[in-house]
C-alpha positions in Angstrom: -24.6 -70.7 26.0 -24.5 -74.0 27.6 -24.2 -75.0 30.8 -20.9 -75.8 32.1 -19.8 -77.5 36.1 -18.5 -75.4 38.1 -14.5 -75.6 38.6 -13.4 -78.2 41.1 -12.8 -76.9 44.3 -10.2 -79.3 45.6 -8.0 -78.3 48.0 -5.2 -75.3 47.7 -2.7 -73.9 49.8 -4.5 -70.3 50.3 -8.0 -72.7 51.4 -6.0 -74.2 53.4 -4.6 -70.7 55.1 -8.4 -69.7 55.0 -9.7 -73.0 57.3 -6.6 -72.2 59.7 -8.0 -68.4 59.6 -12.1 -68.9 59.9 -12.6 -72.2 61.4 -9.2 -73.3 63.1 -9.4 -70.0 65.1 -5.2 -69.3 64.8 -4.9 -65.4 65.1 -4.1 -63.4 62.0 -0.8 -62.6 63.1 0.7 -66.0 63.2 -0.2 -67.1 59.4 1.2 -65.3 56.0 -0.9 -63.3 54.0 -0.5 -64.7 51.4 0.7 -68.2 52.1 3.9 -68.2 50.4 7.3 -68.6 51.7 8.7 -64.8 52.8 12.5 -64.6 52.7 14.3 -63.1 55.8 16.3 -60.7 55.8 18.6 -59.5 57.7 19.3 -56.1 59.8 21.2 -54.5 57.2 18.6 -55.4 54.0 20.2 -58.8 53.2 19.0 -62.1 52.3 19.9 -65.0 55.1 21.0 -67.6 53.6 21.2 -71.4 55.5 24.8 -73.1 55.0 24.2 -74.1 51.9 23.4 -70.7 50.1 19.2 -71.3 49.8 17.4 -68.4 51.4 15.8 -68.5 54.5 12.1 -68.6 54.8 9.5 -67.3 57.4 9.8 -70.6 59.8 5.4 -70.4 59.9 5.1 -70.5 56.5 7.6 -73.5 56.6 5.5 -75.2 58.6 2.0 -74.4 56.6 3.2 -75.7 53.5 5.3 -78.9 55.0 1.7 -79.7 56.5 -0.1 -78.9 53.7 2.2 -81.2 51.3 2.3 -84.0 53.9 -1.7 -83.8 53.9 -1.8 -84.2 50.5 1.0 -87.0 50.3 -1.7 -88.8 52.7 -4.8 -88.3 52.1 -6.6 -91.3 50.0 -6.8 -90.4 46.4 -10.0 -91.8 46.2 -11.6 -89.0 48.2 -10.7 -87.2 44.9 -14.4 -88.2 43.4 -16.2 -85.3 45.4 -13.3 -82.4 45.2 -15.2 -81.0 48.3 -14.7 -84.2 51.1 -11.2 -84.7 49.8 -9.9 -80.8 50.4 -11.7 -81.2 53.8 -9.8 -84.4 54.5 -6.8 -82.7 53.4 -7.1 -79.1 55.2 -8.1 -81.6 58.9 -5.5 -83.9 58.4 -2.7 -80.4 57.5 -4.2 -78.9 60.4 -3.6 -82.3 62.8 -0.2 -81.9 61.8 0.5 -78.5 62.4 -1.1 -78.6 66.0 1.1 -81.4 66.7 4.4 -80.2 65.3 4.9 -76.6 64.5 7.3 -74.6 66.7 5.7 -71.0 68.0 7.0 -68.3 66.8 9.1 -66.0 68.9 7.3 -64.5 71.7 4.3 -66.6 70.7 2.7 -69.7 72.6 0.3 -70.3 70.1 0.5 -74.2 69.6 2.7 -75.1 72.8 -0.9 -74.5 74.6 -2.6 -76.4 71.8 -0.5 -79.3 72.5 -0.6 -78.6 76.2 -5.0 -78.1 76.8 -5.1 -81.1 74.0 -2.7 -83.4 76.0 -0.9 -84.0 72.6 2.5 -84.5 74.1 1.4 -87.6 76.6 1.6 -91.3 75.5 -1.6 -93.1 74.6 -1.2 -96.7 74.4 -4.7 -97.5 73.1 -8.1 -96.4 73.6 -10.0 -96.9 76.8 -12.8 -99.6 76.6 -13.5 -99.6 80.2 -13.0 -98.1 83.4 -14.1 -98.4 87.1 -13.7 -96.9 90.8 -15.8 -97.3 93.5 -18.0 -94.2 92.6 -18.5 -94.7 88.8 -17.5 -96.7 86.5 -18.0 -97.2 82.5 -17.4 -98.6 79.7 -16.8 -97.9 75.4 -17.9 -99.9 72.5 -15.0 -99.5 70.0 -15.4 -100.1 66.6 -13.2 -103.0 65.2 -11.2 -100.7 63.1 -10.0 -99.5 66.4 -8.2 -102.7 66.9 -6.0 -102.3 63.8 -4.8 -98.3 64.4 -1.2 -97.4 64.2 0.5 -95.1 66.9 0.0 -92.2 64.7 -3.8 -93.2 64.0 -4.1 -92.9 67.7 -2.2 -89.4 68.1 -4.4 -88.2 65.6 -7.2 -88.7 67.9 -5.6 -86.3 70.2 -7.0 -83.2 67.9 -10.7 -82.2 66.6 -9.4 -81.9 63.2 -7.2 -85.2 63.5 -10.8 -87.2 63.9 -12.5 -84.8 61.4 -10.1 -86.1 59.0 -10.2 -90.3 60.1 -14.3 -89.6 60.1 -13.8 -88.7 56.4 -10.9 -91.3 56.1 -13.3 -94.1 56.6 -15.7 -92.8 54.8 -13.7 -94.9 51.8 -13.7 -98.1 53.6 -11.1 -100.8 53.1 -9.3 -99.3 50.4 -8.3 -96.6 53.6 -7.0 -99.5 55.5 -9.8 -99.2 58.4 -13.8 -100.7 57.3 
């Protein structure tokens, strides 16, 4: 028998459930086990239906999978070289998303005090490079590619996994956009 690689271990959508379970820290009760769209139903056993006659699916899983696909619309394909970096990228830059867009669920306040304690919801024109008062005062080196980043390059600096994901982002250099 000869000796074969191991299969790649790019990212999935059930990886991506397991980093929001073990490292995100969101509480098993507010993600799908497993991560595939549930159909409501309603009081009496029947499927809801939206107007157009497609069932209605658990709004949390909506929002796993609309980050999930979004991650993976975004995330430079030439990550893809080293499977392992590129489904990191992909489950940081999901997760960004999700903190910064997904509606709690009812009686939940799960993400409303993410976005809160993060400050996610506030308007950041730019990142500071100096400040003073009369009892301290200091002052940031930013990089160049600083310069160059869009509004949403700066709101994903708002979140831990947002600059887990532009760390690995520029880890590709120019062809990313930022060097």
């Amino acid at each position: 028998m000869s000796w074969q690689p191991p299969p790649p271990c790019g990212p999935t959508l059930e990886g991506y459930v397991g980093f929001l379970r073990n490292i995100v820290g969101i509480p098993n009760n507010l993600l799908p086990n497993p991560p595939v769209p549930q159909q409501v139903t309603d009081s009496m056993g029947g499927l809801v239906t939206d107007s157009d006659g497609n069932p209605v699916t658990s709004a949390m899983i909506n929002w796993i999978i609309i980050t999930y696909c979004i991650a993976l619309d975004i995330v430079n394909c030439q990550l893809r070289v080293s499977p392992g970096q590129y489904a990191l990228a992909v489950y940081n830059l999901a997760t960004d998303r999700l903190v910064n867009y997904a509606q709690d669920q009812p009686g939940q306040n799960f993400f409303s005090c993410k976005r809160t304690d993060m400050r996610i919801l506030s308007f950041t024109p730019g990142v500071v490079s100096a400040s003073s008062n009369d009892v301290s005062s200091s002052s940031y080196i930013n990089p160049e590619a600083m310069r160059t980043f869009t509004l949403q390059d700066l709101q994903t600096l708002k979140t831990p996994w947002g600059r887990a994901y532009m760390g690995i982002a520029q880890s590709v250099g120019g062809i990313w956009g930022i060097s």
